[in-house]
C-alpha positions as a Markdown table, in Angstrom:
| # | Residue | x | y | z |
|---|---|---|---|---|
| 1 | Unk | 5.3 | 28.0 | 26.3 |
| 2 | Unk | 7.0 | 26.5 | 23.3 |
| 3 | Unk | 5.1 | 24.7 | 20.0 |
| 4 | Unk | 6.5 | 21.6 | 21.6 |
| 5 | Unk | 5.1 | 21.7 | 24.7 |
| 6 | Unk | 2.0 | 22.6 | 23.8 |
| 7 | Unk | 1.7 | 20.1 | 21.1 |
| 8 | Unk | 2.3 | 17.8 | 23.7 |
| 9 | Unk | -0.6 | 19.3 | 26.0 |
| 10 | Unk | -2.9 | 19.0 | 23.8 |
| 11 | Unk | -2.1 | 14.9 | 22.6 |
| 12 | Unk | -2.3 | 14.8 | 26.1 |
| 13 | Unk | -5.9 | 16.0 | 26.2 |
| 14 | Unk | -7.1 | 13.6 | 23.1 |
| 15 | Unk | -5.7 | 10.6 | 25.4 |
| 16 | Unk | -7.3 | 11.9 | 28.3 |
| 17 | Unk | -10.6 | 12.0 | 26.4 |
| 18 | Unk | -10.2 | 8.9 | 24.8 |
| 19 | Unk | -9.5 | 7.1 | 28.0 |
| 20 | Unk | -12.6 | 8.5 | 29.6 |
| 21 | Unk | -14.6 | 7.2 | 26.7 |
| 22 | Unk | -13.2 | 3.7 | 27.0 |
| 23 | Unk | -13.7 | 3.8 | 30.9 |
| 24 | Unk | -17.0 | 4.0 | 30.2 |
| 25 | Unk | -17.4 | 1.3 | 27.9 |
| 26 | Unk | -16.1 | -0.6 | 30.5 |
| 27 | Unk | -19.4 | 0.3 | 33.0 |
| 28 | Unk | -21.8 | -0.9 | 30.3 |
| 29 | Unk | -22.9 | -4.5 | 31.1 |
| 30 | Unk | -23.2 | -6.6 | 27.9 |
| 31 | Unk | -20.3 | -7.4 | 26.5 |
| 32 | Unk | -21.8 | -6.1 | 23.4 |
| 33 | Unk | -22.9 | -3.0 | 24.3 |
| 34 | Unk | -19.4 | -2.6 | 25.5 |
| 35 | Unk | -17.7 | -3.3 | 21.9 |
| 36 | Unk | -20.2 | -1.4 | 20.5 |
| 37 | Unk | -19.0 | 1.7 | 22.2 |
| 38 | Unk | -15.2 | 1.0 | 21.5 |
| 39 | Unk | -15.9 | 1.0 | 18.4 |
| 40 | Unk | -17.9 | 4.1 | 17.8 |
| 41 | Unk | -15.2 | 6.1 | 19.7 |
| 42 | Unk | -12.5 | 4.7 | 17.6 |
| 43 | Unk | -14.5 | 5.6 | 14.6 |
| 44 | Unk | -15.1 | 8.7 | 15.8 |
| 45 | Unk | -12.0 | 9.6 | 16.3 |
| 46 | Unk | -10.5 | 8.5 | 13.2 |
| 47 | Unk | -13.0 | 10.3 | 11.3 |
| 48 | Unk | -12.3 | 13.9 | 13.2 |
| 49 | Unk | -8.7 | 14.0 | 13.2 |
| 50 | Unk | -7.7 | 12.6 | 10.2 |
| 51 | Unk | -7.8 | 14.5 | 7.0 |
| 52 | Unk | -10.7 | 14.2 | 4.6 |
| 53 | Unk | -9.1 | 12.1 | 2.0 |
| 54 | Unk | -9.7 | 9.0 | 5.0 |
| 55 | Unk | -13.0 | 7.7 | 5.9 |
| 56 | Unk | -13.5 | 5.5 | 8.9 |
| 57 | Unk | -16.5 | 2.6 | 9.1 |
| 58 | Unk | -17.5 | -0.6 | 10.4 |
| 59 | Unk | -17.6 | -2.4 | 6.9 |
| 60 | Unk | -17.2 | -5.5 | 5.0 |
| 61 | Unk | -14.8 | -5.6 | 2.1 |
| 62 | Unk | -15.8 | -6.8 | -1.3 |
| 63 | Unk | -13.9 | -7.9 | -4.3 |
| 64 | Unk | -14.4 | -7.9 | -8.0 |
| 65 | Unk | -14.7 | -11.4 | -8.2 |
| 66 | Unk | -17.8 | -11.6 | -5.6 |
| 67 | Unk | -16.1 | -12.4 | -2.4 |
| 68 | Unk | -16.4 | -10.9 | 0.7 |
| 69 | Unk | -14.2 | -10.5 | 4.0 |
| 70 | Unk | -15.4 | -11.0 | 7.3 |
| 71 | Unk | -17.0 | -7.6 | 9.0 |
| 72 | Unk | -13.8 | -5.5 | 10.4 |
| 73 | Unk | -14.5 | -3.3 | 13.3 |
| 74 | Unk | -12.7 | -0.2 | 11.5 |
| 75 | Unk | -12.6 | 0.2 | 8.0 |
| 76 | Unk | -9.7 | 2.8 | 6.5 |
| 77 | Unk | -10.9 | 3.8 | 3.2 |
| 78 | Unk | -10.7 | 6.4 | 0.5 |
| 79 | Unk | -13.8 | 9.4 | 0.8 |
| 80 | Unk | -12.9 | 10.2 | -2.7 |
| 81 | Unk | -12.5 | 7.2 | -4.8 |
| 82 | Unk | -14.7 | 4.9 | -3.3 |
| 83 | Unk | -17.4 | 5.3 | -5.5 |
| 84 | Unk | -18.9 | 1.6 | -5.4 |
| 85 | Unk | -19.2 | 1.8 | -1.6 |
| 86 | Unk | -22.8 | 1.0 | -0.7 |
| 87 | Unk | -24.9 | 0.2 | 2.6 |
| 88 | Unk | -27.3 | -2.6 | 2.3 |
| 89 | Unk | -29.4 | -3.2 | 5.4 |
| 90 | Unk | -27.2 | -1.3 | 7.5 |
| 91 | Unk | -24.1 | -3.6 | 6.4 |
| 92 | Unk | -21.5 | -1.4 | 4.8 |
| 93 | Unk | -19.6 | -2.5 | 2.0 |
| 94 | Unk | -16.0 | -1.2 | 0.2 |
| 95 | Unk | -14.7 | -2.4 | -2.7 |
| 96 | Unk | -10.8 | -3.9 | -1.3 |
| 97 | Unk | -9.6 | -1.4 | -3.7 |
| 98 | Unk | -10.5 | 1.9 | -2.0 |
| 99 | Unk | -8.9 | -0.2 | 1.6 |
| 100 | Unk | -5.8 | 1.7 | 3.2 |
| 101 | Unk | -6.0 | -0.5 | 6.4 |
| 102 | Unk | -8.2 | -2.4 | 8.9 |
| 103 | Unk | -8.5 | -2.9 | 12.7 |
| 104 | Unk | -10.2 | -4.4 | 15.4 |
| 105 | Unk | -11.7 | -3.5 | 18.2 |
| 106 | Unk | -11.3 | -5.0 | 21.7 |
| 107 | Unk | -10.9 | -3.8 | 25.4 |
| 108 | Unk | -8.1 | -5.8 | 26.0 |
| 109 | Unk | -4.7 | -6.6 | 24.4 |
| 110 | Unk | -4.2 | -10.5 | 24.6 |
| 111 | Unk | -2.6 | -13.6 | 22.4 |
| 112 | Unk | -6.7 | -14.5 | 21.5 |
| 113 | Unk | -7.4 | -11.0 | 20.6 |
| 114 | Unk | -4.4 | -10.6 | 18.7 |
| 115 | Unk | -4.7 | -14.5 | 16.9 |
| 116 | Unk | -8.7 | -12.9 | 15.9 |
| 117 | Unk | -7.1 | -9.9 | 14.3 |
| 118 | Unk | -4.7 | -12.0 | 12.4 |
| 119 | Unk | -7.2 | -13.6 | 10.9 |
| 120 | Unk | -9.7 | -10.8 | 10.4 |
| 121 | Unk | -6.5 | -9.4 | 8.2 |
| 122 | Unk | -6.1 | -12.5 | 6.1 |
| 123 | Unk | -10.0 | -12.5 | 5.0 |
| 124 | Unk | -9.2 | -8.6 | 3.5 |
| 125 | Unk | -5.7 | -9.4 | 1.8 |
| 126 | Unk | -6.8 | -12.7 | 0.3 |
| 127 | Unk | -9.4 | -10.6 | -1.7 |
| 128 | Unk | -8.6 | -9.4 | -5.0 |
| 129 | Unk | -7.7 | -6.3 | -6.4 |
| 130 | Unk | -7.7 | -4.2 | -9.9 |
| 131 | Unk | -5.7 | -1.3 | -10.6 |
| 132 | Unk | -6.9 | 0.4 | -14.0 |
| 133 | Unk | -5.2 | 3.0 | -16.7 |
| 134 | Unk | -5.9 | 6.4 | -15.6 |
| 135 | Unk | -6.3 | 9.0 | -18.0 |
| 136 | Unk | -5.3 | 12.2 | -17.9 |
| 137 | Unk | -5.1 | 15.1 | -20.5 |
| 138 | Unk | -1.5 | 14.3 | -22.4 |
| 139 | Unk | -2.5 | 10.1 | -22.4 |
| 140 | Unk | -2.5 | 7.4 | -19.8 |
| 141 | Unk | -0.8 | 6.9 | -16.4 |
| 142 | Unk | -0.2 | 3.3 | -16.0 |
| 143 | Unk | -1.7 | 1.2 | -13.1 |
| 144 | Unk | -0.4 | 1.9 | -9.8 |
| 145 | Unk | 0.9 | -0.8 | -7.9 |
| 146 | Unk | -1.1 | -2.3 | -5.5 |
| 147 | Unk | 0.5 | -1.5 | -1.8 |
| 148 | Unk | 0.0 | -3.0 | 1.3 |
| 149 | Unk | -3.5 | -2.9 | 3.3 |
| 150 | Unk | -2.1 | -2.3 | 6.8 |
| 151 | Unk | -3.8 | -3.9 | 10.2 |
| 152 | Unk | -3.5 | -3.2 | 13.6 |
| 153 | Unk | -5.2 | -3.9 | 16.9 |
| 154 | Unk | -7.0 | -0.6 | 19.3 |
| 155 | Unk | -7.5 | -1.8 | 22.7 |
| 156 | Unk | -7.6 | 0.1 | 26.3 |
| 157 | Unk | -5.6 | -2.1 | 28.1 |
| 158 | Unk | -3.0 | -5.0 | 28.1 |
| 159 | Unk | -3.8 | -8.4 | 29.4 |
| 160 | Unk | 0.0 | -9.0 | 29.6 |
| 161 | Unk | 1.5 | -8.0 | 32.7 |
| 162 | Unk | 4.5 | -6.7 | 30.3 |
| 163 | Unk | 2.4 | -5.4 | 27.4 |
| 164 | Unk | 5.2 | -5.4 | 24.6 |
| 165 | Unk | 7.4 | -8.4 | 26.2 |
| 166 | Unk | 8.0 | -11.8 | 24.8 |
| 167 | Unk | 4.7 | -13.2 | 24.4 |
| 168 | Unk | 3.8 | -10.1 | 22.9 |
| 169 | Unk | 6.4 | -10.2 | 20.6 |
| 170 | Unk | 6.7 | -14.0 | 20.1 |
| 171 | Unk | 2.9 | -13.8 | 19.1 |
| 172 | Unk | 3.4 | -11.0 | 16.5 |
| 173 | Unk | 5.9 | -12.7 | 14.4 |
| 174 | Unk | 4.5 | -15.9 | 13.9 |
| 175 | Unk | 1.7 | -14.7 | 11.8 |
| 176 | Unk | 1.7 | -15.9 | 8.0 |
| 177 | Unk | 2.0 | -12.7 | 5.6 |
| 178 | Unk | -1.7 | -12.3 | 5.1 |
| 179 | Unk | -2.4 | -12.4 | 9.0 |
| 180 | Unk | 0.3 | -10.0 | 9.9 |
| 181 | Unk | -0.9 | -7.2 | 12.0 |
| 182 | Unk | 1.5 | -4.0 | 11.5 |
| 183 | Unk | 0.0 | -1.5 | 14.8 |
| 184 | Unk | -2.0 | -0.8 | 17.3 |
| 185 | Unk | -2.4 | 0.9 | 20.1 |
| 186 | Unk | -3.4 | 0.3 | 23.7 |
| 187 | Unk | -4.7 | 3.6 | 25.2 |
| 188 | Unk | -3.4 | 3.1 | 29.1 |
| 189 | Unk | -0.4 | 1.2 | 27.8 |
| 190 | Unk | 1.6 | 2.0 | 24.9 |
| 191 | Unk | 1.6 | 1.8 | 20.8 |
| 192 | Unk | 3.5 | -0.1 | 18.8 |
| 193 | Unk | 4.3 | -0.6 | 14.7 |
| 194 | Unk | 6.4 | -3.6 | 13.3 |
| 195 | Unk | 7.9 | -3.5 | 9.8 |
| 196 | Unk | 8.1 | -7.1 | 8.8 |
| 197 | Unk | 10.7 | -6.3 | 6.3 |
| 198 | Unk | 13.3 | -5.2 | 8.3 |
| 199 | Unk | 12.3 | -6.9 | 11.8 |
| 200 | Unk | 12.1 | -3.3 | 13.4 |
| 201 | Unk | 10.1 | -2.8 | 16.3 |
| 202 | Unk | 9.2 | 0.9 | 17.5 |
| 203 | Unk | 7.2 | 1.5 | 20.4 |
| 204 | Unk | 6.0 | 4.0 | 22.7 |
| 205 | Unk | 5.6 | 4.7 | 26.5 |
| 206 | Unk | 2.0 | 4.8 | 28.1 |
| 207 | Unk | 1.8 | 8.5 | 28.1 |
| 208 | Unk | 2.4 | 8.9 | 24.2 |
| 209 | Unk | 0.4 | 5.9 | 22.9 |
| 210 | Unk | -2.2 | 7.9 | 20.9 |
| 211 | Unk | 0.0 | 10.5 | 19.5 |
| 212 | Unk | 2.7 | 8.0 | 18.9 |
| 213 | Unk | 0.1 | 6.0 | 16.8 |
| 214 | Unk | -1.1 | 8.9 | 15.5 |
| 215 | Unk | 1.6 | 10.7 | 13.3 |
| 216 | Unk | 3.3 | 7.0 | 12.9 |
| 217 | Unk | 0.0 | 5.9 | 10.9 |
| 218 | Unk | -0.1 | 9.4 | 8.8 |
| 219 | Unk | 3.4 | 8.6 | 8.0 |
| 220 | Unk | 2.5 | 5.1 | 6.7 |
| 221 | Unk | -0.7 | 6.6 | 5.1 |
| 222 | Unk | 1.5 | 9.0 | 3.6 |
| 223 | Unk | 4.4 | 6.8 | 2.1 |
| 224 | Unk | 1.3 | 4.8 | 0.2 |
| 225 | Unk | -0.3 | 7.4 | -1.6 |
| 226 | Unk | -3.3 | 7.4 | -3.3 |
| 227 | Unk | -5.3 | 4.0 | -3.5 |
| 228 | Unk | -5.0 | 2.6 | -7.3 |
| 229 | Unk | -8.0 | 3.1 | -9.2 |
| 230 | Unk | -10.6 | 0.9 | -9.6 |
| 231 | Unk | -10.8 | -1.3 | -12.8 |
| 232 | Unk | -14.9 | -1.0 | -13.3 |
| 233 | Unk | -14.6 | -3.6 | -16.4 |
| 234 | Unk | -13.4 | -6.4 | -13.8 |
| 235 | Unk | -16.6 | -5.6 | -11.4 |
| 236 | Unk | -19.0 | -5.6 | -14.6 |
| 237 | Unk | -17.8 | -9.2 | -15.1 |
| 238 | Unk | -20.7 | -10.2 | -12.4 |
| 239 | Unk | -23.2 | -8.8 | -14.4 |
| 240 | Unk | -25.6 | -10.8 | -16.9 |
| 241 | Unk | -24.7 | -8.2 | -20.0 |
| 242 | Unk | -25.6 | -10.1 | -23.9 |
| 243 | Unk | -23.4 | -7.7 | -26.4 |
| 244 | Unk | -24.2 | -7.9 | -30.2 |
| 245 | Unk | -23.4 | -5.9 | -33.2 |
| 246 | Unk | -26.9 | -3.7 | -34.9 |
| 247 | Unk | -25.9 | -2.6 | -38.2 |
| 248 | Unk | -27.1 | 0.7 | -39.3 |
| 249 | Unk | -27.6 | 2.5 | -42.4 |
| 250 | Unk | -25.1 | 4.9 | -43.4 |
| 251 | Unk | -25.9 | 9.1 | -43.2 |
């Protein structure tokens, strides 16, 4: 058996497994209960197969400045430099710094699902960001430039009878810049990823959604780098600090 095939056995078997999961979100009664479950897999999943640099939560983004998005289903953010990530009565929140992307969560892939994502993304790209000096032994890099928070949409199925058609595709590019949604990936249907610069659309047949999605995203994840780092004066800005000078005898 060659390392292609079998690669492509065992995508296959994550699908599979996924699918299953999702089918049996669909049995649970309340709606909520059902979402609930979505997004647990989703997280789930994100967590175990990407690499340990990503961390995956239901979260609300913060900014500097003391604004806040709306909750997003799946939070993307960085496990090492997130270090003013905190859970307050069981509400998670990130600093939009530490933010590689967002999604949300929903069975089904539909104009009202998508127009809800859309505006889930503006709320986290409206926020502010910092990017600080960091040191280093020989002086100072300089701040990195802020990229792109990415968004995308995970669903299990397509309310379009053509999933990627027109409406699909008349839908996705009428979104303002801060609602844009970049992915997403529809388990029993197909994945797709727009780049808004250059008006491509890729997308993939129903049998290779989640891998397609997969490796597209660690390319993306990839091309950005590491998250800039967090300017800690900017956040101290919120705080009630009184400075003043104590002279002191000399030694």
């Amino acid at each position: 058996m060659s390392e292609k095939t079998k690669l492509t056995e065992l995508f296959a078997a994550l699908q599979a497994d996924m699918i299953t999961k999702a089918s049996f979100s669909n049995i649970l009664n309340h709606p909520t209960d059902r979402g609930d479950n979505s997004e647990e897999n989703w997280i789930s999943w994100f967590n175990h197969y990407l690499p340990q640099r990503y961390k995956a939560a239901k979260a609300t983004i913060i900014d500097s400045k003391g604004c806040i998005s709306d909750q997003i289903d799946l939070v993307l953010y960085d496990a090492q430099y997130s270090y003013l990530a905190f859970n307050e009565n069981g509400i998670l929140y990130i600093p939009a710094e530490s933010v590689y992307a967002i999604f949300e969560i929903k069975q089904d892939l539909n104009k009202a699902h998508m127009e809800y994502a859309g505006k889930k993304a503006r709320s986290v790209r409206k926020l502010y960001r910092t990017s600080a000096e960091i040191p280093y032994a020989g002086g100072k890099y300089p701040p990195k430039p802020l990229h792109r928070i990415l968004s995308g949409i995970l669903t299990t199925r397509s309310g379009w009878s053509e999933p990627y058609g027109d409406s699909f595709k008349k839908c996705i590019a009428a979104y303002t810049e801060q609602e844009q949604i970049d992915c997403g990936c529809t388990l029993m249907e197909g994945s797709f990823f727009y780049d808004y610069d250059s008006n491509v659309f890729r997308k993939s047949g129903k049998e290779e959604s989640l891998v397609y999605f997969f490796l597209q995203l660690l390319i993306l994840l990839q091309n950005m780098g590491t998250v800039p780092a967090i300017d800690l004066a900017e956040y101290m800005k919120a705080l009630s600090v009184q400075v003043e000078t104590i002279p002191h005898g000399k030694t």
